[in-house]
C-alpha positions in Angstrom: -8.5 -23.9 12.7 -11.0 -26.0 14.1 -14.0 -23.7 15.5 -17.0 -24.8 18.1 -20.4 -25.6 16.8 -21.3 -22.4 17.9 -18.7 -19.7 16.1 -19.8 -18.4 13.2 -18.5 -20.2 10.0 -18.9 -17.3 7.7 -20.4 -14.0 7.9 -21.1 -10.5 6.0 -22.5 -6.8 6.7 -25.9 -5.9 4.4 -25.9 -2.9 3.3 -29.7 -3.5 2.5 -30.9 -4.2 6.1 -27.4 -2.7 7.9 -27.3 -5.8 9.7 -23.9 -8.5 9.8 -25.1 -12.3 9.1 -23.8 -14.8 10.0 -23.8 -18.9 9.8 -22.5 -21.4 12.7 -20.8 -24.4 11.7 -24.2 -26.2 14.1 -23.7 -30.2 13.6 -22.5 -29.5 10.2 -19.4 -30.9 10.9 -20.1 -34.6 12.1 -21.1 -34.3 8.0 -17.8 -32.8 7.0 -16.3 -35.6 8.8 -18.3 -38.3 7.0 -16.7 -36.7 3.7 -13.4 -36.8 5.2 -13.3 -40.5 5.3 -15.5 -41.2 2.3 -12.5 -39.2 0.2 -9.9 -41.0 2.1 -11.7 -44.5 1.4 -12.6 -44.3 -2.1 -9.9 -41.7 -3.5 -12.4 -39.9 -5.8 -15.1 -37.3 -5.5 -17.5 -38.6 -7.5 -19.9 -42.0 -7.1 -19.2 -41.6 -3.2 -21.7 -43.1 -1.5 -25.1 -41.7 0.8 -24.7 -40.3 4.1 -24.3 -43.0 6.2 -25.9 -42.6 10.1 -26.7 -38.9 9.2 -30.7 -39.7 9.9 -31.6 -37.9 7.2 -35.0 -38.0 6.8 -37.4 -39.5 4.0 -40.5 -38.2 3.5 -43.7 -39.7 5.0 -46.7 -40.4 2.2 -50.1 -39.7 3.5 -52.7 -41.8 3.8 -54.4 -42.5 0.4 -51.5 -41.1 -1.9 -49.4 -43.3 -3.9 -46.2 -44.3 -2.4 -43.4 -41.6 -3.3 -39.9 -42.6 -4.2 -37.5 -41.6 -1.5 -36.1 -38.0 -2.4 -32.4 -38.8 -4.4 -30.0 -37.4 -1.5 -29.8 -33.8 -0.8 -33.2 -32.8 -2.3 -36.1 -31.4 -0.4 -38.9 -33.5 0.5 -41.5 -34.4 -2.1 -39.1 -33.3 -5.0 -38.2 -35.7 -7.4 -34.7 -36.4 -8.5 -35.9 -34.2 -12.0 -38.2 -31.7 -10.7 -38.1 -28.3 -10.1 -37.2 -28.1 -6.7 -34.3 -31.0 -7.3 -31.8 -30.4 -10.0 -29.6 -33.4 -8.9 -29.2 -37.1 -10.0 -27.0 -38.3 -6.6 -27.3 -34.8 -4.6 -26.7 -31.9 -5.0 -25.3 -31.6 -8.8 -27.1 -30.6 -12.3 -28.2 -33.9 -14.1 -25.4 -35.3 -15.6 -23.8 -38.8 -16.9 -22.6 -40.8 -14.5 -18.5 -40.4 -14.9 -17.4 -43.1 -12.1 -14.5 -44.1 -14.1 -13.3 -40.9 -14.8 -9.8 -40.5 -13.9 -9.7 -36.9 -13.5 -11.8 -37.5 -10.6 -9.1 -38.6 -8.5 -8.2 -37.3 -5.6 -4.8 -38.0 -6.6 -5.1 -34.7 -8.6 -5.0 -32.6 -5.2 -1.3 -33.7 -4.3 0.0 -32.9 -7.9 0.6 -29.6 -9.4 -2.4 -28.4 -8.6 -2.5 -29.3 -4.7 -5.3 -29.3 -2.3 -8.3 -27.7 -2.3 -11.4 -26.5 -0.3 -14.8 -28.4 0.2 -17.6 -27.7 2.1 -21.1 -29.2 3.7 -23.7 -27.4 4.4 -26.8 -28.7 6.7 -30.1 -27.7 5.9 -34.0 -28.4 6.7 -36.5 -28.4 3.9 -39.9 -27.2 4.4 -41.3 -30.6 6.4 -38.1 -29.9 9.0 -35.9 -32.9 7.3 -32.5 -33.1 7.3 -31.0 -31.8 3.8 -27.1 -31.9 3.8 -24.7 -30.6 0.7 -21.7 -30.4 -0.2 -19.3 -28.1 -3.0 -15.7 -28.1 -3.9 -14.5 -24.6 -4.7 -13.6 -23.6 -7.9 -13.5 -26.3 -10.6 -12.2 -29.8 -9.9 -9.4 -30.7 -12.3 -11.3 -28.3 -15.2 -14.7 -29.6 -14.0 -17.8 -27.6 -13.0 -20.5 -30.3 -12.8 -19.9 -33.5 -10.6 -22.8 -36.0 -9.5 -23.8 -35.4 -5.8 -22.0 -31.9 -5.8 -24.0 -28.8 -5.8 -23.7 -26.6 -9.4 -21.8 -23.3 -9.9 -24.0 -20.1 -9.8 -22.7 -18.8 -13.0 -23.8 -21.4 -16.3 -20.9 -23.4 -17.3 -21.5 -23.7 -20.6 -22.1 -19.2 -21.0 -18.9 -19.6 -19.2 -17.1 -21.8 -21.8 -19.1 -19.9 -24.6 -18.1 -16.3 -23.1 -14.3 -17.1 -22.9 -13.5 -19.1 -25.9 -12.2 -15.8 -28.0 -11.0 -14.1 -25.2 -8.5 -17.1 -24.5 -7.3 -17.5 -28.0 -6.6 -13.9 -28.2 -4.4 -13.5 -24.5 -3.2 -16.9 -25.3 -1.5 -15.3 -28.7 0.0 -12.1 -26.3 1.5 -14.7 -24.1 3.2 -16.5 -26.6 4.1 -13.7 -27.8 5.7 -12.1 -25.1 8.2 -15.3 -24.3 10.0 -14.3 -27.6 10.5 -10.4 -26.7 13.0 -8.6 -24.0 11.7 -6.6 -21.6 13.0 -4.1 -23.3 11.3 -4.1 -26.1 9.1 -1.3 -26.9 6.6 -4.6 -28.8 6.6 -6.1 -25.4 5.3 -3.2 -23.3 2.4 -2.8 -26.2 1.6 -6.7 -26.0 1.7 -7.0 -21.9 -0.6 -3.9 -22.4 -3.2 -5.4 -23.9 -3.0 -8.3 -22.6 -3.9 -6.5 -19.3 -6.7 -4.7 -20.9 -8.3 -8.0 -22.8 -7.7 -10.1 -19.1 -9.6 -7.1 -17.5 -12.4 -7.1 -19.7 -12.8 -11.0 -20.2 -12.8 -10.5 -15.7 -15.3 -7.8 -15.8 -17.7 -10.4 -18.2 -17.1 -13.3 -16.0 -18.1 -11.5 -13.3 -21.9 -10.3 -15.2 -22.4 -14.2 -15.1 -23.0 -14.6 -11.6 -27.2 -13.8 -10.2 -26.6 -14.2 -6.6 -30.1 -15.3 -4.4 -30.7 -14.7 -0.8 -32.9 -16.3 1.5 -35.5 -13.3 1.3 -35.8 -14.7 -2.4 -33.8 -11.4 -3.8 -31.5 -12.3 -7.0 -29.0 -9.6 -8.0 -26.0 -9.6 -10.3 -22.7 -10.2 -8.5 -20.9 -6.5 -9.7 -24.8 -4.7 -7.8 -23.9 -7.2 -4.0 -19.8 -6.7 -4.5 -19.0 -3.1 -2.6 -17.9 -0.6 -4.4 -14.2 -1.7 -4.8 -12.1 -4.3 -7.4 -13.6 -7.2 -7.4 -10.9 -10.2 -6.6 -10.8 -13.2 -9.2 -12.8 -16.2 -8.1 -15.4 -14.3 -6.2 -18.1 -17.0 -6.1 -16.5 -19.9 -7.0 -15.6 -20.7 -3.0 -17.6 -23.3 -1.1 -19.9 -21.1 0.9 -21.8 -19.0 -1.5 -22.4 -22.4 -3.9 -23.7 -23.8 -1.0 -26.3 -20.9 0.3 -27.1 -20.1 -3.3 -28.0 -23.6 -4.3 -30.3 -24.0 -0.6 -32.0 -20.5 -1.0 -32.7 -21.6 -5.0 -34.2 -24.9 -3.6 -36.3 -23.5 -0.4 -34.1 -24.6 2.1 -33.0 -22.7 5.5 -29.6 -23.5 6.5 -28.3 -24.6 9.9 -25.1 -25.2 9.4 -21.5 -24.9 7.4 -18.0 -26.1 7.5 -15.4 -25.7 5.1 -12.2 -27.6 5.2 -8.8 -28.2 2.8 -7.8 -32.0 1.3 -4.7 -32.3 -0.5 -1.3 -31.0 -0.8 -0.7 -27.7 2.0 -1.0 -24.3 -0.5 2.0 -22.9 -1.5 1.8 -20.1 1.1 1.3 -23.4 4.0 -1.7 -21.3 5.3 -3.9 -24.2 4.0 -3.5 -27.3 5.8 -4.6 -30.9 4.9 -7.8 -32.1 7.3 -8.3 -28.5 8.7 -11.1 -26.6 8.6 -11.6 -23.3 8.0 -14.3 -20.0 7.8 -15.5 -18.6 4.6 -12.7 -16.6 3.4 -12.7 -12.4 4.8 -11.7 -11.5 0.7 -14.3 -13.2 -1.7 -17.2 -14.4 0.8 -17.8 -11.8 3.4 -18.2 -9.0 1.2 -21.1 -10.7 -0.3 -22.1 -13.1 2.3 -23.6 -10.2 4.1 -26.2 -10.2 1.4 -26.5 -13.9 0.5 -27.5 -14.7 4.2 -30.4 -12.0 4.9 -33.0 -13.6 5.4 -32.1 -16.2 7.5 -33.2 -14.9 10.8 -36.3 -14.3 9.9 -36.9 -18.4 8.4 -35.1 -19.5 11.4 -37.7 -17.5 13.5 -35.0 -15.6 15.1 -32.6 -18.1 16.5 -29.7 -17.6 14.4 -27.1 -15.8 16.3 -25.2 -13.1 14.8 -22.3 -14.0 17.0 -22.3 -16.5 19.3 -18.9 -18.1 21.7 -18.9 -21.5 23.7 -18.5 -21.5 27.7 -18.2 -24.3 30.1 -20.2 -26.2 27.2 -22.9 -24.1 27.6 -24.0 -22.0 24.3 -23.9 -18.4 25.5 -25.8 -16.2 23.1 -24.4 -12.7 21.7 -26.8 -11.8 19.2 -26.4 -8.2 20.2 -22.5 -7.9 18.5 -22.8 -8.4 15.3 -18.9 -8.4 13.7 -19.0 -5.7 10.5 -15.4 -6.9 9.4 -12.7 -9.3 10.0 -9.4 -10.2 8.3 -5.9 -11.8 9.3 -5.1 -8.6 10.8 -8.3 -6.7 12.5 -11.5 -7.1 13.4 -14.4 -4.5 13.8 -17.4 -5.1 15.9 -20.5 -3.2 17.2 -20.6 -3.5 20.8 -23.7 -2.9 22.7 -24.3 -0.2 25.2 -24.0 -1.9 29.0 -21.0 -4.3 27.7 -17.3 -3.8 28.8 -14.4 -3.2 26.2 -12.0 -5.3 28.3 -12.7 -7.3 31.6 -13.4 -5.3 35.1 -12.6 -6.2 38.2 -14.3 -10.2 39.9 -15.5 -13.1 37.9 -19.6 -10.9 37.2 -17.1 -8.4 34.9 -15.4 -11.0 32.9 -17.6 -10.4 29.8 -16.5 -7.8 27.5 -15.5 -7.0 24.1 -12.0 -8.4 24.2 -12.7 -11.7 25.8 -15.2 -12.5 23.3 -12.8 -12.0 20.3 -10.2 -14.3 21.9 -12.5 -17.1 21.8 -13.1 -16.2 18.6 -9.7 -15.9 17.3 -7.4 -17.8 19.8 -4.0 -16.7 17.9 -4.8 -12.7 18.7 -2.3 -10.7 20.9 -3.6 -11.2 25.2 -4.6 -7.9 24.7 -6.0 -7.1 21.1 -7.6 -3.8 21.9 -6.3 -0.3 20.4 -8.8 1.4 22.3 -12.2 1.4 23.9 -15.7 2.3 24.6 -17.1 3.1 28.1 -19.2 0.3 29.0 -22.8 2.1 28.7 -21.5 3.8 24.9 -22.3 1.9 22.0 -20.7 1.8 18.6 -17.9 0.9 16.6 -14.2 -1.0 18.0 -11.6 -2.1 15.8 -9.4 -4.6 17.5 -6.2 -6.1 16.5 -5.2 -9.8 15.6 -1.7 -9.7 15.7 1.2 -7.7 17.2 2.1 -6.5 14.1 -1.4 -4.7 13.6 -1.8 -3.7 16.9 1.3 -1.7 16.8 0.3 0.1 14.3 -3.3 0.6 14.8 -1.9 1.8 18.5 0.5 4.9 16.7 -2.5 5.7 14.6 -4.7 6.5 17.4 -1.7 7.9 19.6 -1.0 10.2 16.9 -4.4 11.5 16.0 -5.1 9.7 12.5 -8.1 7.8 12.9 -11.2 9.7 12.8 -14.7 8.7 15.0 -18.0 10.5 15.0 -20.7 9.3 17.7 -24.3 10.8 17.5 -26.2 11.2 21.3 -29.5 12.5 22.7 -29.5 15.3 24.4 -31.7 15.6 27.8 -32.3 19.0 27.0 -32.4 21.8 24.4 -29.5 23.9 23.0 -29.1 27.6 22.1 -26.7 26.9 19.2 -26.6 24.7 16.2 -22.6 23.6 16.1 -19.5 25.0 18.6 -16.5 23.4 19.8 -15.8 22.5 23.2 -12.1 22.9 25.0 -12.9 22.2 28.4 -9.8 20.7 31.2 -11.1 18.4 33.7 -9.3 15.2 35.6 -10.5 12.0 38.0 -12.3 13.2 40.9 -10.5 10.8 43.3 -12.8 11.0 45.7 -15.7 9.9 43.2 -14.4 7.0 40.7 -14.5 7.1 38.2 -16.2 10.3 37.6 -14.3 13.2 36.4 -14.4 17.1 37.0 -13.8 19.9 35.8 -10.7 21.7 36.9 -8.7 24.8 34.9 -5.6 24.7 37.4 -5.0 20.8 37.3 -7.4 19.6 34.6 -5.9 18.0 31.2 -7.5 19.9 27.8 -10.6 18.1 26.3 -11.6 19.4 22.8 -14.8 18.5 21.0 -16.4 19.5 18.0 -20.5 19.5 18.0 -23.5 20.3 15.8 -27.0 20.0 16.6 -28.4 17.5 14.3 -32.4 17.9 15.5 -34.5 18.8 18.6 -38.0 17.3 19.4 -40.1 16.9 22.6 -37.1 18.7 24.4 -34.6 16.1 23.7 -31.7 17.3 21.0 -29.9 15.2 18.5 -25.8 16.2 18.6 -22.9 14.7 16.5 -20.0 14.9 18.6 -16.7 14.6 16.7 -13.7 14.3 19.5 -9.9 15.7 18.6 -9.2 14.7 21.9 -9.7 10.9 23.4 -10.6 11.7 26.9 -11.9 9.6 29.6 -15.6 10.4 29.7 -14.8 13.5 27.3 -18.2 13.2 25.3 -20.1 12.9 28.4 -18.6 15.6 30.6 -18.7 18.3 27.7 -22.4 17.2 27.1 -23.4 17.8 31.5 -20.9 20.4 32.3 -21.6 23.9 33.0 -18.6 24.4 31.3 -19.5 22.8 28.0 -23.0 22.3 26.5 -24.8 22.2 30.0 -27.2 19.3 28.8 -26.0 15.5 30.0 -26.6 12.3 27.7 -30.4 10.4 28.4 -29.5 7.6 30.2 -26.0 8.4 31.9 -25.5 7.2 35.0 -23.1 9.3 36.3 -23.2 13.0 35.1 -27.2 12.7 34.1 -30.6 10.7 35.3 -29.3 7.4 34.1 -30.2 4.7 36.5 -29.1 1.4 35.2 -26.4 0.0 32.5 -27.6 0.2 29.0 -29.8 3.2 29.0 -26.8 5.9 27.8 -27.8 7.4 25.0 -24.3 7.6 23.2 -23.1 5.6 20.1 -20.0 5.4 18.3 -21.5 5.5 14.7 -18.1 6.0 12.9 -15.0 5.0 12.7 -11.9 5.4 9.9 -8.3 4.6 10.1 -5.7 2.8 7.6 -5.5 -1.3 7.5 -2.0 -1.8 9.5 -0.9 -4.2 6.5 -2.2 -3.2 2.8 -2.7 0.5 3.7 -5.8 1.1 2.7 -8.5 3.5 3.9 -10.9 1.4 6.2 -14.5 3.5 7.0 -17.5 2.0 9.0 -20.6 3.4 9.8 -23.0 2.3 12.4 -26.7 3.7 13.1 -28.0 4.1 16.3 -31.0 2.0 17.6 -32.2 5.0 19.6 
């Protein structure tokens, strides 16, 4: 997967701000490349020589001050390679011996038993605005945490090593144990047991060892960022939050991030030698969300939440954040005045679905499930893969997702809560407006409740059974229903231009097409 400088190379919801983050891959990968052949020349990881024709900068000593070393590579200006502000003897590492000889630093070892495994650069600016590039490998390399020139682990290697020497012995003596028993065996049933229950615990530890930092200068424990759900194994060790952690310890605002595999193809084949690849949807973007807040605000607004390449002109789409995004679906928050799907001439080629192709090239032609009228905003779920869309299709067809949307009201209302079962069809004289009509009008059914009234104007949450066209916006304006249109619609109220409708889709559940699980998103309004 080889994404354009400007898709977003990993990215998260926070829950803190309800804003999704994210991180384009920028000129981060002419870096990436640089590693590539660096690995390939010299077969190791470690002792690799400094960015070569990166124009990193060095920094500049004022007039009158002694001369300053040049900063060792990858730490900010004016830090030293022992200060403070630079924990690194060749980069990005913790001080540590040089280990040049070292076999086990070999790449060799990533087309053995072990096979390939993920590495990533991140570019960054320190304070003065130079150049600041580092790089991680995931995980440990070969049993290693700390390598010259790579950036640390969050968690402390050695409260690592110190936490799970007991722990080891005792699952270790379980395993060997259970190799000598039958399945059968009412022993082997009390062993695997606790086994389970010592692996769980030892996880559960592991996990208090990471402090995760974001770029607002807020460190919490991993278990208080991970959402309320089991927490996978490895969940910090990949390349991305090393990277961001290690930048927003160090002051620095990053620009961009690519990750990419070297060695043997996983034993799955979805990892692919030389390819690159976005932060992974299970370990990184549930706490990536958190990790990267704060980075709009030191990059004085420029980073885009979501951004697409067209023509080779950058085209901007910081107003649709993604909240979620695996192999099989993806959920975004599109903006009120947007299309769901293309219109009619080249000016109505923007829309929802076009955007996520680019995105994610290998999705169906036609990945939506179902849509928003262009002046609602809210919540879409799209699909990746025919699989997914199939069944994300049945569940709305047969009624099992479940959306709430929250409007304002042009008006006040005699009631607190009703439901609405009003027919109406496509006034074919007046596209795309519909009417209502009890001989040849199809059933709409709403449920509503007044949520607050000020100045005239009246909060509602709408909760539709039925998925009309319009449905919301005709039981809001007809006679027939509430008698009171949506602020800002064009066509049954006072609306007079695209992206004044006062109607958001601020929830939206259904079941993941593939592990079955209960999704839920919630979205606030801006209005």
């Amino acid at each position: 997967m080889n994404q354009p400088p400007s898709t977003p190379a990993g990215f998260g919801f926070c829950s803190d701000c309800g804003t999704a983050h994210s991180l384009l891959v920028g000129d981060s990968r002419k870096y990436a490349r640089e590693l590539m052949a660096q690995l390939q020349e010299h077969k190791r990881i470690d002792g690799l020589p400094p960015w070569k024709g990166s124009g990193l900068a060095d920094p500049v000593a004022e007039a009158g001050d002694p001369p300053k070393s040049p900063p060792a590579e990858g730490c900010p200006a004016g830090a030293t390679p022992h200060s403070e502000r630079c924990s690194t003897t060749m980069g990005t590492g913790l001080p540590r011996k040089s280990k040049i000889k070292n076999q086990k630093f070999s790449t060799d070892y990533l087309w053995g038993v072990a096979r390939g495994q993920m590495f990533g650069v991140l570019e960054c600016e320190d304070v003065d605005g130079n150049t600041v590039v580092l790089k991680a490998f995931s995980c440990q390399y070969d049993g290693e945490w700390l390598i010259d020139g790579w950036v640390p682990p969050i968690l402390d290697p050695k409260a690592f090593d110190a936490l799970i020497a007991e722990p080891d012995k005792e699952i270790n003596i379980r395993t060997r144990a259970l190799r000598d028993l039958e399945k059968s065996d009412p022993q082997y049933l009390k062993l695997f047991d606790e086994r389970k229950a010592l692996s769980q615990q030892l996880m559960k530890e592991i996990h208090a060892l990471y402090h995760l930092t974001n770029f607002n200068g807020e460190t919490r424990p991993l278990i208080d960022v991970f959402p309320n759900i089991g927490i996978p194994t490895g969940v910090g060790e990949c390349c991305a939050p090393k990277l961001l952690n290690h930048a927003a310890l160090n002051g620095l605002k990053p620009v961009g991030l690519s990750e990419f595999y070297w060695g043997k193809e996983s034993k799955s084949g979805e990892r692919q030698h030389k390819k690159f690849y976005p932060a992974c949807t299970e370990k990184c973007q549930p706490i990536l969300g958190f990790m990267l807040c704060g980075t709009e605000e030191i990059n004085n607004g420029v980073m885009e939440k979501w951004s697409t390449v067209d023509s080779n002109q950058r085209i901007q789409h910081s107003d649709t954040p993604i909240l979620h995004a695996d192999d099989d679906i993806v959920v975004v928050c599109k903006p009120s005045g947007l299309l769901s799907v293309p219109g009619k001439g080249p000016e109505n080629q923007d829309c929802v679905t076009v955007r996520i192709k680019e995105m994610f090239p290998n999705c169906p032609d036609h990945p939506e499930v179902h849509r928003l009228d262009m002046d609602t905003s809210g919540l879409i779920v799209l699909a990746l893969n025919k699989e997914s869309h199939r069944e994300l299709s049945r569940q709305f067809h047969d009624r099992e997702t479940k959306k709430r949307y929250i409007a304002l009201l042009d008006g006040e209302l005699t009631e607190d809560e009703g439901l609405i079962k009003l027919p109406f069809r496509l006034d074919i004289d007046n596209r795309p407006m519909q009417i209502y009509d009890p001989i040849h009008g199809k059933i709409g059914i709403t449920r509503w409740k007044a949520l607050s009234a000020d100045n005239e104007k009246t909060r509602v949450e709408f909760t539709p059974i039925t998925g009309r066209t319009h449905q919301l916006r005709v039981h809001a304006a007809s006679e027939h229903g509430l008698g009171v249109p949506i602020i800002g619609d064009r066509l049954y109220g006072t609306g007079t231009a695209p992206g004044q409708l006062k109607l958001h889709a601020c929830f939206l559940s259904f079941t993941h097409p593939r592990t079955g699980k209960k999704m839920k998103f919630s979205s606030a309004p801006e209005f």
